[in-house]
C-alpha positions in Angstrom: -2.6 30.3 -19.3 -5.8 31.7 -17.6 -7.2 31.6 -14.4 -9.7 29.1 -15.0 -6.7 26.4 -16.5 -4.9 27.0 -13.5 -7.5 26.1 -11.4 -8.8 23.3 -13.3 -5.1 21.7 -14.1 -4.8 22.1 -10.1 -7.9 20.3 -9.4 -7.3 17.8 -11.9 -4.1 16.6 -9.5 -6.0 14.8 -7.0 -3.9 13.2 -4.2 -7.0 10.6 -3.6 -5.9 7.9 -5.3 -2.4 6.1 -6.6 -1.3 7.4 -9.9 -1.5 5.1 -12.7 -2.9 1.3 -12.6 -2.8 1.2 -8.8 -5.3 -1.3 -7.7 -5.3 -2.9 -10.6 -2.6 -6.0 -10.0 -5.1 -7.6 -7.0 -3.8 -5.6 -4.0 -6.5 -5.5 -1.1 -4.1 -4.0 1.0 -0.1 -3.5 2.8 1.3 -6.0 6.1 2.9 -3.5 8.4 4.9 -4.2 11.1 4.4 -1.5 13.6 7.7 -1.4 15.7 10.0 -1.0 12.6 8.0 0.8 10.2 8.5 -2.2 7.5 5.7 -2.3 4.9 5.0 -5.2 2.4 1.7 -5.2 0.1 0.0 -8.1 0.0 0.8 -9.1 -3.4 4.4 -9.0 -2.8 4.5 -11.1 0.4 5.6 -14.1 -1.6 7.7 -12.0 -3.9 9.9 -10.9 -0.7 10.2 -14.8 0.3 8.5 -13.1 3.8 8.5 -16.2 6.5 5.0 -16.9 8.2 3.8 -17.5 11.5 1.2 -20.3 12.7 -1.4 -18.6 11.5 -0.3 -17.6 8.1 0.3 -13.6 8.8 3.6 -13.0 7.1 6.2 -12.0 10.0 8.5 -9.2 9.5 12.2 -9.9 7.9 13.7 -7.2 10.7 12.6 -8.1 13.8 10.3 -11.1 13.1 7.1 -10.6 14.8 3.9 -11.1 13.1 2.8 -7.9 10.6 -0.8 -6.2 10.8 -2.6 -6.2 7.6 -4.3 -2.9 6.7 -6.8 -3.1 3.7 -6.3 -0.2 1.1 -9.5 2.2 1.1 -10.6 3.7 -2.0 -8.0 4.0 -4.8 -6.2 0.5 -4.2 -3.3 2.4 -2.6 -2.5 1.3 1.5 0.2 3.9 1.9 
């Protein structure tokens, strides 16, 4: 392999995005909870049985306080 593959198959890796059909399944983002690190993406909330709070913001199955809701930017991955 030459130079110019290596340097092209390197490029071709980009760490940008979420390999595969990320984004594709509805996700607009991930619930975090800050204090223990817990992440849920949106689309699983209901998956996970997560309880909510008055509002509707899923609360977190550790320590129960109410998660903060980053949207995902660019390839459809909030990680």
């Amino acid at each position: 392999m030459g130079i110019f593959e290596t340097v092209t198959d390197a490029l071709a890796g980009s760490t940008g995005t979420a390999p595969g059909a990320a984004g594709d399944d509805g996700s607009e983002g991930a619930y975090w909870c800050d204090d223990c690190g817990v992440r849920v993406r949106d689309v699983d909330v209901d998956d996970e049985g997560l309880d909510r709070d008055a509002e509707g913001t899923p609360t977190c199955p550790d320590c129960g306080d109410a998660m903060r809701f980053e949207r995902a930017t660019g390839g459809g991955c909030a990680c």
